[in-house]
C-alpha positions in Angstrom: 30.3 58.8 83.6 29.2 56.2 81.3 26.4 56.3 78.6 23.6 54.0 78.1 22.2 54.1 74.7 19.3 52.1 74.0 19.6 51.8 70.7 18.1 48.2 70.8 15.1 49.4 71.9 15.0 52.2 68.9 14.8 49.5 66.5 12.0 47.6 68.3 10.0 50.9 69.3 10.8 51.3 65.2 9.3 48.1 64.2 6.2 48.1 66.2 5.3 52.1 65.3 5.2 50.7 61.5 3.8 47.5 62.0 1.2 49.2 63.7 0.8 51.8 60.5 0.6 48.9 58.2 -2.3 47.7 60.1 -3.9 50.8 59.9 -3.2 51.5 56.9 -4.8 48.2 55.9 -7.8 48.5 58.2 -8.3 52.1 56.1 -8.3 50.5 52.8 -10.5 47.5 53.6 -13.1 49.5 55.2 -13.1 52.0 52.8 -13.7 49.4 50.0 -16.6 47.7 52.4 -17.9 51.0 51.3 -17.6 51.2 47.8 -19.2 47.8 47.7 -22.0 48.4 49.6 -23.2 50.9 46.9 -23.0 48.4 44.0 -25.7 47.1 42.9 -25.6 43.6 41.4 -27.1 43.3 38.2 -27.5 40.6 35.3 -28.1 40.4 31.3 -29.7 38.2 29.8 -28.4 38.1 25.9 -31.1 38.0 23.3 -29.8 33.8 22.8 -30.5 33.3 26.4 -33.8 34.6 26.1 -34.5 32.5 23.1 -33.6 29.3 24.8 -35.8 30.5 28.0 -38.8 30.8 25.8 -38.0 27.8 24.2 -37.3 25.7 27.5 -40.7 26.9 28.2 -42.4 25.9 25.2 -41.2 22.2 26.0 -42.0 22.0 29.2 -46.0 23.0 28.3 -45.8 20.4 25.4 -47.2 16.9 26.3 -45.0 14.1 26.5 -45.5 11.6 23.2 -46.6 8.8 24.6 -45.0 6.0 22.5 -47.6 3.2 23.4 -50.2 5.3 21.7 -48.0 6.1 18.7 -47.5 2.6 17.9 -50.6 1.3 18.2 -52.0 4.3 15.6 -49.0 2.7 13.2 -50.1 -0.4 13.8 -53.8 0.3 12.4 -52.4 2.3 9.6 -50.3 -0.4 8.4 -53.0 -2.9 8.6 -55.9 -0.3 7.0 -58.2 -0.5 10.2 -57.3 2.9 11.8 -60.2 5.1 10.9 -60.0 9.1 11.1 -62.2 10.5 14.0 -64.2 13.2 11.9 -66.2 14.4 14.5 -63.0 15.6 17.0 -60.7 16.8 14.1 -63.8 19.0 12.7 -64.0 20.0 16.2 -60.1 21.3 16.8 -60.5 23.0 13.2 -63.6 24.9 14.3 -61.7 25.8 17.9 -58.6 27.1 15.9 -60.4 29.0 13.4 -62.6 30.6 15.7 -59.3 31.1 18.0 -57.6 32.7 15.0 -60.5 35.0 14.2 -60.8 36.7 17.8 
């Protein structure tokens, strides 16, 4: 009688029982940590600097542009002695402010 041992087969049998373990082993761990992550919440700090510089971004952007044809002709009078003060407007923003300041 002669004996056939497929001991071949063993290893590849072998092979693909832990391949296949490895797999699930895997598939375990990444849909346990597609858990975890779907409790987190995502958050962000602002630090007291980045606030500073927000406020101040928006300070600039409500602040009119100079407009630098406007600006040289006012230096242009005041060099020559023609520009005269508008009294009537300035009293005017003093009175706003003051009353502004008051309230």
């Amino acid at each position: 009688m002669v004996k056939i041992e497929n001991t071949h087969l063993n290893r590849i049998t072998h092979n693909q029982t832990n391949n296949a373990q490895q797999v699930d082993k895997h598939n375990r761990l990444t849909e346990h940590l597609r858990e975890d992550t779907s409790e987190v919440k995502d958050e962000a700090h602002l630090s007291r600097q980045a606030r500073l510089l927000s406020k101040i971004r928006t300070k600039l952007d409500e602040t009119p542009e100079i407009r630098a044809d406007k600006v040289e002709l006012l230096k242009k009078q005041i060099e020559a002695g023609v520009y005269e003060i508008p009294i009537e407007p300035l009293a005017q923003k003093f009175l706003d402010r003051f009353i502004k300041s008051t309230s």
